[in-house]
N, C-alpha and C positions, 0 to 999 in steps of 0.2 A: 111643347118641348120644355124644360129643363132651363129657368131661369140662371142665367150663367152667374156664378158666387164671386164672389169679391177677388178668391187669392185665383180663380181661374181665368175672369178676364186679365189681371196684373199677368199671370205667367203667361199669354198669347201677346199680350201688347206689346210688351218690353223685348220679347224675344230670347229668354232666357229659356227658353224648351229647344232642347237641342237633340242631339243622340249620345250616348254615353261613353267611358274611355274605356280606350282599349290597353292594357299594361303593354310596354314595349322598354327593348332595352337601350343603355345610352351610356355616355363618357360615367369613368367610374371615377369616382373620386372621395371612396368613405372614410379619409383623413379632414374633409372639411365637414363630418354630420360629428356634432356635437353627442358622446355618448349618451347612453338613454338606458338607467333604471329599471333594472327588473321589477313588474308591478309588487307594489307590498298587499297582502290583500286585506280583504274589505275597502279598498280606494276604489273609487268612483268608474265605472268603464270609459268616460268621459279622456280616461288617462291614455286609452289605449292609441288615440287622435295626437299627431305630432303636427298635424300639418302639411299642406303641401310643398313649404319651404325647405322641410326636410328629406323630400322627394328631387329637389332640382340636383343636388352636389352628383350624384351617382344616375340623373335623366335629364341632363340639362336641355339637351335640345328637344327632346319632349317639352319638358316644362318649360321651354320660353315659347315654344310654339300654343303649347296649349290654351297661356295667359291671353292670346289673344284674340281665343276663341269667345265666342256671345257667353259661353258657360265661364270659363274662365274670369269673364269680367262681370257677372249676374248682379253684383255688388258691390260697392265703390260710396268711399266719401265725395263728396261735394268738391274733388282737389282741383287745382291751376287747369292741370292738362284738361280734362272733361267738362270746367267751365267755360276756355277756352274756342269749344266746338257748338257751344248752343249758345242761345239767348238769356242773357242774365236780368233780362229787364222787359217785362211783359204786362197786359194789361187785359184784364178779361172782363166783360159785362154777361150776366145771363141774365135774361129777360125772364126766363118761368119763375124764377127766385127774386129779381132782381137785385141780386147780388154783383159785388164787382171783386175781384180775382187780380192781387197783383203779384209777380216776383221781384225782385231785387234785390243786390248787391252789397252790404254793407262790412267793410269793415275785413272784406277776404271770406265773409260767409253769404250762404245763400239761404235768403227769407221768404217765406210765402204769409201773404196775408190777404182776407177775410173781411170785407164789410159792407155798407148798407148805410143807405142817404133815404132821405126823405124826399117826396119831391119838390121840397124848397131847396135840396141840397144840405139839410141836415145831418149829420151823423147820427147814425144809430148804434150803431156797434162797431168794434174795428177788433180781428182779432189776429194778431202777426206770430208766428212759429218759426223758430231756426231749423233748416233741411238738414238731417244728421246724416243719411243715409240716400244713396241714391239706389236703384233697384232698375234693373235690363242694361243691357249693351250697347242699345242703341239703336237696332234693325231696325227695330217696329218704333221706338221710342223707350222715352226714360220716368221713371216713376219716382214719388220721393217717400220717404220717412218722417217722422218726426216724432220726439220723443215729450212724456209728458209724464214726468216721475220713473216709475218704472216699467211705464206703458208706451207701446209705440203702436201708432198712427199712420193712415193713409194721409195723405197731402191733397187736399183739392184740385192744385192741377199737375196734370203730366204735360212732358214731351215730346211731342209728335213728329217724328222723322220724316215721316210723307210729307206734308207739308211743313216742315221748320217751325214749329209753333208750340206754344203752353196753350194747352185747351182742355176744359172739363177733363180728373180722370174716368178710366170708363167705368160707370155704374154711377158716375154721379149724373149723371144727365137725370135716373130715374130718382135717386132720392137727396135730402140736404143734411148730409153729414160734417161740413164741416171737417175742424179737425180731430174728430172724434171718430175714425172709423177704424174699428180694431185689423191691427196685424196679427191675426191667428198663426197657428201651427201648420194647418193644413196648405196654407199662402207661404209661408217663410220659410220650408223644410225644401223648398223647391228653387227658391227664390237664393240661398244664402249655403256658405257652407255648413256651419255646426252653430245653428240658435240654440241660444239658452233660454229655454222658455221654463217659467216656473211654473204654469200649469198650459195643459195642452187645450184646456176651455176659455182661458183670458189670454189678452194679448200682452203678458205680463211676463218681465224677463230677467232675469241675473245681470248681474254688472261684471264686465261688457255685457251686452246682447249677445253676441258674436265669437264663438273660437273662432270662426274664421269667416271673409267677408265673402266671397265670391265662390260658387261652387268648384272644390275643391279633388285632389286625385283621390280622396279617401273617401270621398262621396260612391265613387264608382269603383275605389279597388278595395275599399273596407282600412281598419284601422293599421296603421302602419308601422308601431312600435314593436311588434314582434319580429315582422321585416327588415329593420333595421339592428336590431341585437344580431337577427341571424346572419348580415351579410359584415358588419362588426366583427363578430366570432370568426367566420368562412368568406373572406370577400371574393376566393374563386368560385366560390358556388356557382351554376350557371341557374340552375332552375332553384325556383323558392315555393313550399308549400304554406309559407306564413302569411304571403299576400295573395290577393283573386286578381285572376290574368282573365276580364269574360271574353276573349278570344279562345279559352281551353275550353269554357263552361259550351255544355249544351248552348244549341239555339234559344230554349225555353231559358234556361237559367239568365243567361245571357239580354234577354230581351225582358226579364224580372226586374233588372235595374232601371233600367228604360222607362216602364211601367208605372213604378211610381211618380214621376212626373208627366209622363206624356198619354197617360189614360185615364180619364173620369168614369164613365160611366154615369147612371144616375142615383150608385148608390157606393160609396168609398167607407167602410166600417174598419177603425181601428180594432182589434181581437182584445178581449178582457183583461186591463193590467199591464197592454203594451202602447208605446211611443213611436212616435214617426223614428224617432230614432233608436229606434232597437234594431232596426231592417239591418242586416247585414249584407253586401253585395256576395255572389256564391251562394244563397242560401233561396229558399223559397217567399216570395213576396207575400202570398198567401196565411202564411203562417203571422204574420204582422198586421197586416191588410187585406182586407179584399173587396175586391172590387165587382161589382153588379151592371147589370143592363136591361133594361127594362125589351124585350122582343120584340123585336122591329116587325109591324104589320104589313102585307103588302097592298094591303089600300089607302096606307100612309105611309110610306117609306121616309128612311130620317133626311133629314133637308141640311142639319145641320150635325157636320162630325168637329166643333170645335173642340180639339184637343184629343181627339180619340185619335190618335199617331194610332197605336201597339193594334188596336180594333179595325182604322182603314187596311192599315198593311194585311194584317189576317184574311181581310177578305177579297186582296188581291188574286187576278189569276196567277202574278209570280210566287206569292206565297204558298198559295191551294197547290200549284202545279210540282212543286220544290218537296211537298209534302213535311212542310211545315222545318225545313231546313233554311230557308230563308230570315234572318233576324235585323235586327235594326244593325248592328253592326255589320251588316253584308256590304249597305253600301255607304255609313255611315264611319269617319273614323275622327273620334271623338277629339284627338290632338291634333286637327288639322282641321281647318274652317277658310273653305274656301270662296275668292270674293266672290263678285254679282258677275266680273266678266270671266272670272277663270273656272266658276261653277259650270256650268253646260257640257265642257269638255270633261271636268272633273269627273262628272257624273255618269256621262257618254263611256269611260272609259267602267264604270260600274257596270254598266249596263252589258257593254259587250263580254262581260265574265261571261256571260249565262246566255246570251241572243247573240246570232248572227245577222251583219247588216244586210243580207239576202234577205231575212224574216221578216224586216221593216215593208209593210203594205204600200208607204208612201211612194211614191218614184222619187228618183235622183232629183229631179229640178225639184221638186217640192220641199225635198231637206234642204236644199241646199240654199231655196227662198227662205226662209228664216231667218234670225237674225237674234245672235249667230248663226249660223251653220249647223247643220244634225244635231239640233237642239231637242235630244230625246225629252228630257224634263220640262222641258217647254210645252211639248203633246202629251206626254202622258202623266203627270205632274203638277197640273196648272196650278199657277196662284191662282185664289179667287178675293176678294174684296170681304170684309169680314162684318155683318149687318152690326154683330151684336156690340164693337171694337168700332169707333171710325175710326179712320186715318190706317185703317192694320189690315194686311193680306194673312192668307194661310195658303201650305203649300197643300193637294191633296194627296195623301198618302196612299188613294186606292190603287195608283198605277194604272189609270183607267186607259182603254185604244182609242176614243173619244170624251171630249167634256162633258156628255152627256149620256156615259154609259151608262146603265141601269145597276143595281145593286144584283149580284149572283144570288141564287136560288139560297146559297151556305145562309146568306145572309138572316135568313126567316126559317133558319132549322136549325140556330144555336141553342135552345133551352133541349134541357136535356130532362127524363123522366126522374130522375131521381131528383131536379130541383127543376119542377115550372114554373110556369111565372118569372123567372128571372134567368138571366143571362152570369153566369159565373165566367165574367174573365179572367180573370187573375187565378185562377185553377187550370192546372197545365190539360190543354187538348186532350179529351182522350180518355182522361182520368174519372173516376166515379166517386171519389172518398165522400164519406159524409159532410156536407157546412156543419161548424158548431150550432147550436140551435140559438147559442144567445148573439153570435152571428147574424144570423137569418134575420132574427128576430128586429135588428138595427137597422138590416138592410130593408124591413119591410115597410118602418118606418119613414125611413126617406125614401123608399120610392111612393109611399101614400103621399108625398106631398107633392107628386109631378099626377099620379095617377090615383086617386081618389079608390078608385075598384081593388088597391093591395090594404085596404083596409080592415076587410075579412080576414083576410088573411093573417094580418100585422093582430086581432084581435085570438084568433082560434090557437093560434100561438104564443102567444102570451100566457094564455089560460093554461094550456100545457104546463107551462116553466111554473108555473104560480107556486106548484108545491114543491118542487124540485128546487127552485131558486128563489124564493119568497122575498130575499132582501136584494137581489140584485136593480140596479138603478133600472136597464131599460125594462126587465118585467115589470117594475114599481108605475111607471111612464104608460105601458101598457095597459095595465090595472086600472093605473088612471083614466085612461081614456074611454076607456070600456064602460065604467061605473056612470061618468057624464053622461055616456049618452042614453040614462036610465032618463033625468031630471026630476027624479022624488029625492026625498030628503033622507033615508038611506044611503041613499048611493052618494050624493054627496058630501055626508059624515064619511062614506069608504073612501073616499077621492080622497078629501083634508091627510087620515091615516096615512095611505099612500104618497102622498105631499111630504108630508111631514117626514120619512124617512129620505124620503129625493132630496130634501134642500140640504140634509144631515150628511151630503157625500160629495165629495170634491167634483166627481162628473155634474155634479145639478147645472143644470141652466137657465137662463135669463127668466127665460118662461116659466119654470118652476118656482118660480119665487111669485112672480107675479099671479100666475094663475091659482097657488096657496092663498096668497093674502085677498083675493078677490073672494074665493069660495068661503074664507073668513069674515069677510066684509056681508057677505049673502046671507050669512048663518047668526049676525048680529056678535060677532067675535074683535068688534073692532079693534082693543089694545094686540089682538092675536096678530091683527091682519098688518099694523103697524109697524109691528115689531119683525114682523116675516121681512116685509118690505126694509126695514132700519138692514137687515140682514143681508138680504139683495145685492145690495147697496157698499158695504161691505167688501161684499166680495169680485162686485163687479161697479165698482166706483166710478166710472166714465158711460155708465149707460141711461141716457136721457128718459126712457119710460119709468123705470125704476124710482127716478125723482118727482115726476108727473104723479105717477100712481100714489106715492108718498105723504105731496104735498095733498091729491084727495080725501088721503085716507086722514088725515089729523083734521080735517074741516069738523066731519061728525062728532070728533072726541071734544070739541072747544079747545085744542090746542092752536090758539089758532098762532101764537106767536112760534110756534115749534113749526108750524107751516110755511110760517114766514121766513124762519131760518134758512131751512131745504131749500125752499126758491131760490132767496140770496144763492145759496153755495150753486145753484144747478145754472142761474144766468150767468154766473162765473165761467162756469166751466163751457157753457154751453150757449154762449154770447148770440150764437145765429138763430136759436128760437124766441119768435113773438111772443108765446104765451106763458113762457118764464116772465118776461119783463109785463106784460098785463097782469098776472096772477102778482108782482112786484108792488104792481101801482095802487093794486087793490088794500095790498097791506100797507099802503103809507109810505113806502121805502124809495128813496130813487135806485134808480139800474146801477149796477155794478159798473163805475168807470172806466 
């Protein structure tokens, strides 16, 4: 299975995957929205976003109900009230690192710090961050931020609602990141309302970060400034074509919003030249995004649907049976977030839209042995305990008659002839259009790194694009890969070629840089390989290989004080690796204080 990625265990932990809103109406009051600027154009679409502050005067009981939903609150500074509710003062030892992990209080802010004794009890390093940002609501637990120039960072520990506690966050149990672990795009567009991210490959972002902190009503009804001119203009208008009501939308369209946060897959490919935030709600996810699945075998059927909401629900018998009229807003209503003891009934009261409690198999005493009572979500809904998350449940989405239903036949006949090998979710049921090929082509790629056997595939394709798209990154990526697995000295002069255009485009990645200056390093190209890496480095300034690789590569040139430099800067930055500060001592230098 599909090692779960950084911004996917953060969105199960924290609880910030919710269902989406539904537009509804409310007290009117468009003498308190501050007028609002016909856009001038060439200004930034960025403009079209008022916020959801500008939503409450004319939805107020919407919008206070909303704010207090898990989405409502996704994002939050460090304030009085939310420190109030957890532990300001914590104290972590991990034995695999042996590292020690503290929070604390200082001053009205919250600090996380980072360090390592000897076993006399020496210091070794000590590295402390101020929490700028908090991330979940709370269910599952709370996650932190923390900024670092223009980059922000995961926090070493989270907070764990099950048990009341800061402990490891999740992913770090497997590796020692420190406070170096990128907040991507792919993490933050789910987590937050409107990030500013300066590139959607680094975790690098405009000042603020944030239009807005906490997933917002324009996340789910799209930008609001037209909405507002037109009920400005017309405040008896009753219906408005300027904003998306996904209560009017199709099922499909409607569960398009949903989708972006609450479906993975094992292959999520941005389309050429678009942004997580281009997605507009009303419109197709597909066209932005799309989303893959690797075909579920039935001699191994999947064990784990962590985050696959949009894909459990599908392959419920309620959804099959509805014939795909069933959407996450059926029983889901995004302004209203009901607690732990008022859910059961909540839900009980969804359920019986569609089911008569004659239909219920159970007998009377059996509902009513529950606890609560006719606790339908409780049997067909279980939580289960989450392996890859400790301390975090998930709810199952499949609406199974028992916990240990079997997956339906549907299940292992979703690839469709016109694309096998893969599962196109995010393509409406039904539908046949062609995937883009440089599409395809993305998705082949990540899913060859769960499934080794789409590598043919991710190769025969490539080769295709080569002449059609000669300069685009992922066929460049392809090219490359294809040429390596020759290992003559041809094909890796083509490799370098192909390199060399990838690192020359904003999409490059970490690897591309690295895997450049190595094939340069092999070819006896050293100043080449150097300077690729000086580049690297550059562009993605907080990433510890890059330094490593660095500091190798000036060994052969006799630069050695130029290696010596790099180290310096990289134990700085990156106080929790050992062999920064050995490669340190080597040069004469003590560790960075």
């Amino acid at each position: 299975m599909k090692t779960p990625t950084s911004w996917l265990l953060w969105l199960v932990a924290f609880g910030v995957a919710s269902s989406l809103a539904v537009e509804g109406a409310g007290e009117r009051g468009l003498s308190q929205i501050s007028p609002v600027a016909a856009k001038p154009a060439g200004t930034s679409r960025s403009s079209e976003y008022l916020g959801s502050e500008a939503c409450a005067p004319c939805h107020r009981s919407i919008y206070n109900s909303y704010m207090k939903t898990d989405m409502g609150r996704s994002m939050t500074r460090p304030n009085a009230a939310l420190l109030a509710q957890i532990p300001i003062s914590a104290s972590v030892f991990d034995t695999r690192l042996n590292r020690h992990f503290e929070v604390q209080l200082r001053n009205g802010d919250l600090y996380q710090t980072e360090y390592e004794q000897t076993a006399e009890g020496q210091e070794v390093f000590r590295q402390t961050e101020k929490i700028e940002w908090i991330i979940g609501a709370g269910e599952n637990g709370l996650g932190a931020i923390v900024r670092r120039g223009d980059y922000l960072f995961e926090a070493p520990l989270s907070y764990y609602a099950g048990v009341a506690q800061w402990k490891l966050s999740p992913g770090y149990e497997y590796g020692d990141y420190g406070f170096s672990r990128p907040v991507l795009a792919g993490c933050v567009v789910c987590h937050s309302g409107r990030p500013r991210l300066l590139s959607e490959r680094e975790a690098r972002f405009r000042e603020p970060p944030f239009e807005q902190l906490g997933i917002g009503c324009e996340n789910c009804h799209g930008p609001g400034a037209a909405h507002v001119l037109e009920q400005q203009a017309n405040p008896a208008s009753a219906g408005s074509s300027s904003i998306v009501n996904p209560a009017r939308l199709t099922p499909w369209l409607a569960d398009n919003i949903c989708m972006l946060c609450h479906q993975t897959g094992q292959a999520r490919v941005l389309h050429p030249g678009r942004q997580y935030g281009d997605f507009r709600p009303g419109s197709q996810l597909d066209k932005t995004l799309s989303i893959f699945q690797i075909p579920f075998g039935r001699s191994a059927p999947p064990k784990d649907d962590l985050l696959e909401h949009y894909l459990s629900m599908r392959l419920s018998k309620c959804y099959r049976m509805s014939g795909g009229k069933l959407s996450c807003i059926s029983c889901h209503d995004p302004h209203v977030q009901p607690g732990s003891e008022e859910a059961p009934s909540y839900f009980r009261e969804k359920c019986l839209n569609c089911h008569k409690l004659s239909g219920c198999n159970a007998s009377v005493e059996a509902r009513q042995s529950t606890n609560p009572p006719d606790n339908c979500i409780g049997c067909h809904m279980p939580k289960r305990n989450l392996a890859t998350i400790s301390h975090s449940a998930l709810t199952n989405h499949r609406i199974v008659s028992t916990a240990d239903e079997p997956f339906p036949a549907a299940a292992y006949e979703m690839a469709s002839p016109a694309l096998p090998g893969l599962v196109h979710l995010s393509r409406e049921p039904g539908k046949t259009e062609e995937t883009p090929p440089l599409v395809l082509l993305r998705a082949y790629r990540q899913a060859m790194l769960v499934d080794p056997s789409y590598r043919e595939r991710y190769w025969g394709l490539g080769r295709q694009l080569a002449s059609a798209q000669p300069h685009d990154l992922a066929v460049l990526q392809a090219l490359t890969d294809i040429a390596l697995q020759r290992k003559d000295k041809e094909s890796v002069y083509a490799a370098i070629g192909h390199l060399k255009q990838i690192v020359a485009q904003p999409g490059a990645e970490v690897t591309d840089f690295m895997l450049l200056a190595q094939l340069y390093a092999s070819t006896g190209h050293l100043d080449d390989s150097v300077r690729t890496l000086g580049q690297g480095i550059e562009r993605f300034p907080y990433n510890p290989d890059l330094y490593r690789f660095l500091g190798k590569a000036y060994s052969p040139t006799g630069q050695n004080s130029k290696a010596c430099a790099i180290l310096s800067r990289a134990e700085h930055l990156f106080p929790q690796y050992d062999d920064f500060r050995t490669a340190l001592n080597r040069c004469g230098q003590p560790p960075n204080p």
